[in-house]
C-alpha positions as CSV (number, residue, x, y, z in Angstrom):
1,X,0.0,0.0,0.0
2,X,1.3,3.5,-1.1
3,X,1.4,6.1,1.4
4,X,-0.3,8.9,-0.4
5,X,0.5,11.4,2.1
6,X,3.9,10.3,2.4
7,X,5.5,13.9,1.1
8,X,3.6,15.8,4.1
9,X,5.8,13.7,7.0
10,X,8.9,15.0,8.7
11,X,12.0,12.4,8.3
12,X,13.8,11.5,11.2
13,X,16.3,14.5,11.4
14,X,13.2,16.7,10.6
15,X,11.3,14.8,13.7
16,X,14.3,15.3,15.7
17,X,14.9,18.7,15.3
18,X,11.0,19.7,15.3
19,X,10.6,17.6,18.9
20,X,13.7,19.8,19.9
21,X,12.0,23.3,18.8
22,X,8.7,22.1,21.0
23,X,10.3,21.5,23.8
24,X,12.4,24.6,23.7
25,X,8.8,26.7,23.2
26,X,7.5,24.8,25.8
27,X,9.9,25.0,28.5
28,X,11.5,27.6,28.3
29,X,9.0,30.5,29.1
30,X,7.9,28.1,31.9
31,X,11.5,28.2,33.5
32,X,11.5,32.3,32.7
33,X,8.2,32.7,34.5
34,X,9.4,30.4,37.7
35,X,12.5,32.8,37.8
36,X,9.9,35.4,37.6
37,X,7.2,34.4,40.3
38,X,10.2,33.5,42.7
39,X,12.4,36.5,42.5
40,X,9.6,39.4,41.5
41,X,6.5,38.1,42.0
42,X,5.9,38.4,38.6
43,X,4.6,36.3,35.8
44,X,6.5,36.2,32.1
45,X,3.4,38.2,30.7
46,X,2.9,40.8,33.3
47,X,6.9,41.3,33.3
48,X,6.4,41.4,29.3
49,X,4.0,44.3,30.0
50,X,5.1,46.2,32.1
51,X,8.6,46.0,29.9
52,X,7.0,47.0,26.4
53,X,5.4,50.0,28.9
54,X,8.8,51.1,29.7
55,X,10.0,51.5,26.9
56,X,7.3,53.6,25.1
57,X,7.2,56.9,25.1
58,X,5.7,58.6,28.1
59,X,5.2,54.6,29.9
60,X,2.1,54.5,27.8
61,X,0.7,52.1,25.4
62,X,-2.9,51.7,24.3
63,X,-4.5,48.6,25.3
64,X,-5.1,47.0,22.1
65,X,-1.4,47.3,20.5
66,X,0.1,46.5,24.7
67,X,-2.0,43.1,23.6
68,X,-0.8,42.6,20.0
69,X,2.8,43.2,21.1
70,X,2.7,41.4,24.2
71,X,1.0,38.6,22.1
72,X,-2.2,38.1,24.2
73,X,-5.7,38.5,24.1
74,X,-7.3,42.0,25.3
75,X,-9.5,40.0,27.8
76,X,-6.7,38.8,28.9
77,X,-4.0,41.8,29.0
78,X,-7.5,43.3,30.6
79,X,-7.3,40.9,33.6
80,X,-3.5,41.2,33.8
81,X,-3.7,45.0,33.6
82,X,-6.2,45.1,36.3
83,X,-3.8,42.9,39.0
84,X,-1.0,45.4,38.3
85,X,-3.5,48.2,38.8
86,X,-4.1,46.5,42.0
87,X,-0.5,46.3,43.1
88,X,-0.5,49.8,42.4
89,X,2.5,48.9,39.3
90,X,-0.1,50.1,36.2
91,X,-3.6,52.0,35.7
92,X,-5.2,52.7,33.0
93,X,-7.4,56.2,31.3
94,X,-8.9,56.6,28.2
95,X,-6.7,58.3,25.1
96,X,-7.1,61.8,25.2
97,X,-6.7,61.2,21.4
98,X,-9.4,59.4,20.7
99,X,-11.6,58.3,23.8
100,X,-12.7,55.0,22.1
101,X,-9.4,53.7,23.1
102,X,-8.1,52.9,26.5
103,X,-4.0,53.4,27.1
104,X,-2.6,51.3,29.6
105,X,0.2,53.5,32.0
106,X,3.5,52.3,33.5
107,X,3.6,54.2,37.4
108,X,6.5,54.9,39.1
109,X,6.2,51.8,41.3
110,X,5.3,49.5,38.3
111,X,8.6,51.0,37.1
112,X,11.2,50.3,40.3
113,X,9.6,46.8,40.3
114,X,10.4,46.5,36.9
115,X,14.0,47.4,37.3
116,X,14.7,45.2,40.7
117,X,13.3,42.8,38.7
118,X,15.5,43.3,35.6
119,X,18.7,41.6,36.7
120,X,17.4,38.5,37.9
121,X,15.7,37.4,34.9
122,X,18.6,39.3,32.5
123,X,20.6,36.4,34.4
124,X,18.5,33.4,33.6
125,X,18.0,35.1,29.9
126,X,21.7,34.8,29.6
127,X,22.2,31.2,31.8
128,X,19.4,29.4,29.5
129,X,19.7,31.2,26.6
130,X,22.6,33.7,25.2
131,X,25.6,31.7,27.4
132,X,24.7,28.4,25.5
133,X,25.5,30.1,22.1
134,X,28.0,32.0,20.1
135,X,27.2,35.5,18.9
136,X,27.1,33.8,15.5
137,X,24.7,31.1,16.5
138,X,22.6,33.4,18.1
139,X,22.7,36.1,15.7
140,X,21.2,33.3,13.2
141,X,18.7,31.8,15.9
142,X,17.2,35.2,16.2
143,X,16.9,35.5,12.7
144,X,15.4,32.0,11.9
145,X,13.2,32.6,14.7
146,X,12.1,36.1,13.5
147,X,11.7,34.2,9.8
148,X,8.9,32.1,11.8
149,X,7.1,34.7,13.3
150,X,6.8,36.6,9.7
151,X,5.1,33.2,8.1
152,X,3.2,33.0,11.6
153,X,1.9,36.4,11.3
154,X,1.5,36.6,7.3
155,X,-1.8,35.7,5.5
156,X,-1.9,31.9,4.9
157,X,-1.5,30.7,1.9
């Protein structure tokens, strides 16, 4: 009997390599948030946040791009954003722009957290991550994983 989908299956290096990349997306933001929750009391996505709101201009981000950037849902960045408002790190107003948005604001507090946090999880970045390879091989990882995220985001085909 003839395989007719036989073209559409991975070989065994093509296996092996693919098992590889799953367990590295798997595991690996598990072990950054565990870092995270132990040293900061922070999860990956909240320090994600409140990262992307430090760097933009005035700590302030509308809602909807914090969520496409920070690769989450709005309900979701919505719930997150409210237990940093909480913790007195984030609040949020609506754009003076265009009140049909909502911007999502870095505070003072959110910020200091952000930078005790910094170094600890810099340090696992570079103990899991940027230690294990060369500048070469990581210079090309970032770009073969930057390659992936283009196909992920374009239109399929």
């Amino acid at each position: 009997m003839v395989d007719e989908h036989a073209d559409v299956w991975l070989n065994a290096t093509e296996l092996a390599a693919w098992l590889s990349i799953v367990r590295l997306v798997t595991r690996l933001p598990w072990a950054m948030d565990a870092q995270l929750q132990r040293d900061a009391n922070l999860s990956l996505v909240e320090y994600m946040t409140m990262a992307m709101l430090s760097d933009a201009p005035a700590w302030t981000i509308r809602m909807s791009e914090l969520a496409e950037i920070t690769n989450t849902s709005l309900s979701r960045l919505s719930h997150l954003v409210r237990r940093l408002e909480l913790r007195g790190y984030v609040r949020r107003e609506p754009d003076p722009t265009d009140g049909r948005f909502t911007n999502a604001i870095l505070l003072p507090l959110g910020m200091r957290h952000l930078e005790e946090a910094a170094p600890g999880h810099v340090a696992c970045v570079r103990r899991l991550v940027v230690d294990n390879l060369s500048g070469e091989r990581l210079r090309r990882f970032g770009q073969d994983a930057e390659r992936i995220v283009q196909r992920i985001d374009s239109p399929a085909r």
